[in-house]
N, C-alpha and C positions, 0 to 999 in steps of 0.2 A: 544369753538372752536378757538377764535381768538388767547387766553390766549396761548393755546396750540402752536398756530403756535411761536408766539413770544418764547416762550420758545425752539422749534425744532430751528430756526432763531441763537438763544442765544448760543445752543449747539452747532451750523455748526460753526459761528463765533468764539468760544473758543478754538475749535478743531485746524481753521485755523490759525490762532493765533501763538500756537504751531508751525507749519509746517512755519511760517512765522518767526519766531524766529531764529527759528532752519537755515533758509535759509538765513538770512540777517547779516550782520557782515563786520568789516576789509578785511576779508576772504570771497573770494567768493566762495559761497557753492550753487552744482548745487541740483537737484533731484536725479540725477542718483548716486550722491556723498551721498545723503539721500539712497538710495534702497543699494549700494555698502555697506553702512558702516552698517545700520541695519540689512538685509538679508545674505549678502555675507562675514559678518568681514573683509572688507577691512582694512590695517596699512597702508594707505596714510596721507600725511602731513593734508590733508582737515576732514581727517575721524577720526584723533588724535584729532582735533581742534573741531569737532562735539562733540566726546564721553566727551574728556574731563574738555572742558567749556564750551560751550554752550547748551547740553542736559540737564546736571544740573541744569544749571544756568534757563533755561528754565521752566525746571519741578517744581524746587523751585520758580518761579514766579507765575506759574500755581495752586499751591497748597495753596501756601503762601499767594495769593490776593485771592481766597475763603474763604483760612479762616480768613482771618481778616475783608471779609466785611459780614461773617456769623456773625463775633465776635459781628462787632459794629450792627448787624439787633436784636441778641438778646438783646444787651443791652436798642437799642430805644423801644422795644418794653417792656422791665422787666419799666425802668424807666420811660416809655409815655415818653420821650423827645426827638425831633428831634435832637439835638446838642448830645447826648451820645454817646460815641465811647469806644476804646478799652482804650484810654489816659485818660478818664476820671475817673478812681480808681484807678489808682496811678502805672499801670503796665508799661507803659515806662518809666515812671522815673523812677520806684526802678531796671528797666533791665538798666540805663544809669549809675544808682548808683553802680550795679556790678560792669559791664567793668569800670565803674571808679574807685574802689577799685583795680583791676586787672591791667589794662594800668598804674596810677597814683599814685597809691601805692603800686605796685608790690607787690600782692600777688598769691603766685603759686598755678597756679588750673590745670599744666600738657600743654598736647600738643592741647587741646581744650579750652584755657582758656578762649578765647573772649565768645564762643557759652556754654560754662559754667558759667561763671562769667552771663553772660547774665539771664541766665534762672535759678540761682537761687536769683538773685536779682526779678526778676519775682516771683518767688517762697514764697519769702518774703513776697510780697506786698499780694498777692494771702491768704496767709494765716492770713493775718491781715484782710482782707475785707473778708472773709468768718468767722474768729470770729464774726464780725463786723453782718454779715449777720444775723446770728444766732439768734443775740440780739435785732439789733435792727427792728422794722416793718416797718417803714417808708421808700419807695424809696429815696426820698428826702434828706432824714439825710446821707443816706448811701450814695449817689453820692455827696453829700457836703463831707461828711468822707475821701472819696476818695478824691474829688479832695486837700484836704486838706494835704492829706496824699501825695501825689503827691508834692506840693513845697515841703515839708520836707525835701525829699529825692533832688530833684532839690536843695535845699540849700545845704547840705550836701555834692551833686558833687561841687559844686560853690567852696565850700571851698578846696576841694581837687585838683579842676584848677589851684587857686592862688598858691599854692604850689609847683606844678607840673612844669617839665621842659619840653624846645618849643616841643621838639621831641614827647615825653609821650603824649602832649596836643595836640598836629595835628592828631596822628594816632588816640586820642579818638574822637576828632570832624568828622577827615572824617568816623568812624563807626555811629555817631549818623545821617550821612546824609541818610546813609540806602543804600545799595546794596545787588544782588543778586550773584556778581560774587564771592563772596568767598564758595560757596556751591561746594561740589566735588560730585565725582560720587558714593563713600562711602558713602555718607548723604543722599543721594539719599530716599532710603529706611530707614530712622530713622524718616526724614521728613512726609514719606506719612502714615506711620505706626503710627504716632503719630497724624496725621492728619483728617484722609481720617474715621477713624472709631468713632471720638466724633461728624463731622458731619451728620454721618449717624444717628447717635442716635440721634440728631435734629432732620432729616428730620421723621423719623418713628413713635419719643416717644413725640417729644415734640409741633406739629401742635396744639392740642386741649389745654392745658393751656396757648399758645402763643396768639391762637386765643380770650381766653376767658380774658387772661388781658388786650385787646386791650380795654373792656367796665371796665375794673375796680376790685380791690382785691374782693369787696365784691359779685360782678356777677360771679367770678371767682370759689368763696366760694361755693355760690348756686349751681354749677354744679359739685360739688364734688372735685374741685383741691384743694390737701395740698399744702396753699402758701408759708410756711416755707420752706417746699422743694424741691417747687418750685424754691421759692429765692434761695436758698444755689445751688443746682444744675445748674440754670442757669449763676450765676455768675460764679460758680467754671469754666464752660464749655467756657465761655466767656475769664475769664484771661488766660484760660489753652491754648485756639489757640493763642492767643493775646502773648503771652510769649513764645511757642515754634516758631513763626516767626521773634519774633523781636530777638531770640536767635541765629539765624541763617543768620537772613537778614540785623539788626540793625532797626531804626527805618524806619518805612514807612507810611509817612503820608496820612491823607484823603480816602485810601482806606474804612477803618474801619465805615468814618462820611459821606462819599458822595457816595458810590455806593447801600446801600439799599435804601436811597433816590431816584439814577435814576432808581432801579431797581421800585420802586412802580409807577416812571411815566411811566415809559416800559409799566407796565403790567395794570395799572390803578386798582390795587386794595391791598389790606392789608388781604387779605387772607393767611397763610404760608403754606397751604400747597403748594401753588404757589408760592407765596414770596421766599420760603427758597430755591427752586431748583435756583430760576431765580437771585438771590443774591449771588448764586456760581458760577452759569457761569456766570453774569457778572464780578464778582469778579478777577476770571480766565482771562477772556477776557483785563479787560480794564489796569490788572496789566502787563499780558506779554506784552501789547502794550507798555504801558510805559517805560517797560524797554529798550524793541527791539529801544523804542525812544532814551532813555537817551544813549544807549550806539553806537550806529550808527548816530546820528544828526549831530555831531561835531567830528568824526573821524579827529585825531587819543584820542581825550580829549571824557572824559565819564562823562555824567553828574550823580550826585546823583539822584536816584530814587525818594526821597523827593521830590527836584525840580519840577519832570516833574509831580509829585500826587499833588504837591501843586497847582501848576499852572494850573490843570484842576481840583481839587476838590474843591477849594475855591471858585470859580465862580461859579462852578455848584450848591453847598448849597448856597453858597446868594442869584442865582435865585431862586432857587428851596422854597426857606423862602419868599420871596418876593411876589411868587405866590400862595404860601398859604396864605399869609397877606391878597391879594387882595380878594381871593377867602369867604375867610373869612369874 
């Protein structure tokens, strides 16, 4: 019952969220300027300034901070490690490795190239750690693999920095800072479409071999789950949100490593079928805050989305480890 209420609590809150984004900006946008431009198609300056940047830019927060603190919930939970996230096999580097092929080496990939370059540097990494999966059975080796895999690519941009001129290297640093304003109202539906249906098939297919690796591959065994297919499917599902956000948003830190963590003190338990809903609407919730934060704090200056993730995800996991240590 209580679980439940937290959860209805989590849902009010992400909803508002939304409608709180939506209202706050440079621009002052009232409610009636919301019912005008949703309902009535109003073409006023305030209802241009709704549709065009900030409903997106919104939507893509909302979707975007779900799935990446879905991303990193499955992944603590495939490799038992609190510290596992969406970074740790190697998917933001090999997405920082595109765009940096792209911005640094200029190679043409058309009128979508950042959000292209992006996702198939993503795409890269993805399919080396799903070979990887296949082979090897050990969590362990595989999230070393990864993170390994990860400098690789990080050295590889390194190299293509020092070469690069200041212009090529600004525009690629401020993408790796991570924002949602370059999301139009065209993406809109690519984003949710690509999004909204590999979490579903978490929430439905994948509760009971979630639940059963939390005791171990071999308890997991005894109740009938294939853990090979397990593996490969859960990672596959993990890089796959993990890449379609940062292809879009660039990088965004701490979502991915600190919101199942506050999602399990929320709720006080490791159960997914409760876990996974309560991990997307926070997810939703604590990303569109950050943003509505980063871009309205310091008006007319925006800060990077990074920033404001980092600055509240990094203390939240150190507490949050800390009180496990004690507890323990």
């Amino acid at each position: 019952m209580r679980k439940g209420i937290i959860l209805a609590i989590l849902a009010l809150l992400s909803v508002s969220s939304v409608f709180l984004g939506l209202l706050m900006g440079s621009v002052k946008i009232t409610c009636s300027n919301l019912i005008d431009t949703f309902l009535n198609g109003d073409q006023s300056f305030e209802s241009r300034i709704l549709m065009r940047v900030r409903f997106p830019r919104v939507l893509g927060a909302f979707f975007g901070g779900a799935a990446l603190a879905m991303s990193g919930l499955l992944l603590q939970t495939f490799f038992r490690n609190p510290l596992a996230g969406p970074f740790v096999l190697g998917i933001t580097s090999s997405a920082e490795f595109g765009v940096a092929l792209y911005l640094l080496a200029g190679i043409p990939l058309g009128n979508y190239g950042i959000v292209s370059s992006a996702f198939l540097g993503s795409l890269l990494a993805m399919i080396l750690i799903l070979n990887l999966a296949s082979k090897v059975r050990s969590p362990v080796v595989l999230l070393i693999a990864g993170l390994m895999l990860g400098y690789v690519f990080s050295a590889l941009e390194r190299i293509l920095m020092t070469y690069a001129e200041s212009i090529q290297a600004h525009q690629f640093v401020m993408w790796t800072f991570g924002s949602f304003s370059g999301i139009t109202l065209s993406e809109v539906p690519v984003i949710i479409s690509s999004l909204v249906p590999p979490m579903l098939i978490s929430m439905f297919f994948l509760v009971k071999p979630l639940n059963a690796l939390l005791l171990g591959e071999e308890y997991a065994r005894s109740l009938g789950v294939n853990i090979r297919r397990t593996r490969i499917f859960l990672v596959l599902l993990a890089c796959f949100l993990a890449s379609i956000v940062t292809s879009f948003a660039g990088i965004v830190a701490f979502i991915g490593l600190a919101v199942p963590h506050l999602t399990r003190l929320l709720l006080k338990t490791s159960d997914h079928r409760i876990l996974l809903p309560g991990t997307i609407l926070t997810g939703s919730f604590v990303t569109v805050m950050c943003d509505t934060f980063a871009r309205t704090a310091f008006v007319p200056t925006e800060l990077p989305i990074s920033v404001v993730t980092s600055l509240i995800g990094a203390p939240t996991v150190l507490f949050l480890l800390l009180k496990r240590r004690r507890l323990g």
